[in-house]
C-alpha positions as CSV (number, residue, x, y, z in Angstrom):
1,X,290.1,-93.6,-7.6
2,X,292.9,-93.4,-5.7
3,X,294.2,-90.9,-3.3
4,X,297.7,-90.8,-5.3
5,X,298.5,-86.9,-7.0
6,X,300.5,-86.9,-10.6
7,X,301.1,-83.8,-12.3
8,X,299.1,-84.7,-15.5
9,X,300.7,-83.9,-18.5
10,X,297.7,-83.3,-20.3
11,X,295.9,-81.2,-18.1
12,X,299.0,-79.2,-16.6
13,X,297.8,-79.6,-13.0
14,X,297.9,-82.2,-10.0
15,X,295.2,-84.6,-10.6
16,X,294.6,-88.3,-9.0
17,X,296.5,-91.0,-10.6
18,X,295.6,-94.3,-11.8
19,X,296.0,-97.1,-9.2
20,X,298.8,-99.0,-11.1
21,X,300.7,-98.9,-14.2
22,X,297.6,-99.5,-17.6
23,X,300.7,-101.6,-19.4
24,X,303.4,-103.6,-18.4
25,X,305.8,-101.2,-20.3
26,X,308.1,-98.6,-19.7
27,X,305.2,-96.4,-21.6
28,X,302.8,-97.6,-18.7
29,X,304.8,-96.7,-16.4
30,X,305.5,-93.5,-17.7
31,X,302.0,-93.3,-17.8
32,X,301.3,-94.1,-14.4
33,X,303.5,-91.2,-13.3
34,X,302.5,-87.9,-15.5
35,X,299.2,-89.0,-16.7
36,X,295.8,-88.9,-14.4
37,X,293.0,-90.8,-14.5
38,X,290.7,-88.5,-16.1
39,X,292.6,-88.1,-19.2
40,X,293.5,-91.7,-19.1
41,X,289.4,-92.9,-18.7
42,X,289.1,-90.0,-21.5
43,X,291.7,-91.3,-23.7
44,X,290.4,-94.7,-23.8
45,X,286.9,-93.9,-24.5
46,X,288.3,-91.8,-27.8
47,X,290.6,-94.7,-28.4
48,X,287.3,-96.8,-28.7
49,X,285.8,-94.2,-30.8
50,X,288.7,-94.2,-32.9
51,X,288.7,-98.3,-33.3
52,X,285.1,-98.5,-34.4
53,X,285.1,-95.2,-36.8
54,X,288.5,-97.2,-38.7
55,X,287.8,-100.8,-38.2
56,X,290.5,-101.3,-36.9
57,X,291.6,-104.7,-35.6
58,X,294.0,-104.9,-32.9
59,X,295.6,-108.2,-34.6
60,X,297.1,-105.6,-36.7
61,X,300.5,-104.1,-36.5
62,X,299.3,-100.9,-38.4
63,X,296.2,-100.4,-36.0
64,X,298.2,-100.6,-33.0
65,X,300.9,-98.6,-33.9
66,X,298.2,-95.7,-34.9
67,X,296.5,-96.2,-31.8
68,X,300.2,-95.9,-30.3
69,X,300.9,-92.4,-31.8
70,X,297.1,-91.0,-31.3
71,X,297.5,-91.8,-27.4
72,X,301.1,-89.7,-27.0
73,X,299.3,-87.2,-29.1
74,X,296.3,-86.5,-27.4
75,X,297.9,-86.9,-23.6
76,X,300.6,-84.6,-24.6
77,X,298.1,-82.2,-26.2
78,X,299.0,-82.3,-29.9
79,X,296.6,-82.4,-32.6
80,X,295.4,-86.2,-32.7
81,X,292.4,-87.4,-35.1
82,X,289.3,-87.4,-34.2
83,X,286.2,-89.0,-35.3
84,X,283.4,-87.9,-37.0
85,X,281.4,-85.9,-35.0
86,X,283.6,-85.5,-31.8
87,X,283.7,-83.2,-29.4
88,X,286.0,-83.2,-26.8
89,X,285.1,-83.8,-22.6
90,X,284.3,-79.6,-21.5
């Protein structure tokens, strides 16, 4: 963990940041700033959940575009699928 503070988008409060950017992207880097590491370690364990329930192959386009959208939907709060089963981090 790091000592660094965000204001985490998905949790509405100051929480400890990631240590560096997840993606060499402007969307890690936006990331790296409003996003903290809880809902980041959260987001990829559903993100995993979400690849095995679908079969989904990263090699695809189409997967990684879904996996796109499900992210920005689930940090910013919005409905985002969920797998079978699923209940979310209390």
């Amino acid at each position: 963990m790091t000592n660094r503070l965000v204001n985490c988008r998905k949790y509405g409060k100051p929480l400890p940041g990631l240590t560096e950017p997840p993606m060499p992207t402007d969307t890690g880097q936006e990331i790296y700033e409003h996003v903290s590491a809880q809902a980041w370690s959260e987001w990829q364990e559903l993100q995993t959940m979400l690849i095995n329930e679908h079969h989904l192959s990263l090699l695809e386009p189409s997967a990684r575009n879904f996996l796109s959208q499900q992210m920005e939907k689930f940090l910013s709060n919005d409905d985002f699928e969920k797998p079978e089963g699923y209940t979310p981090v209390s």
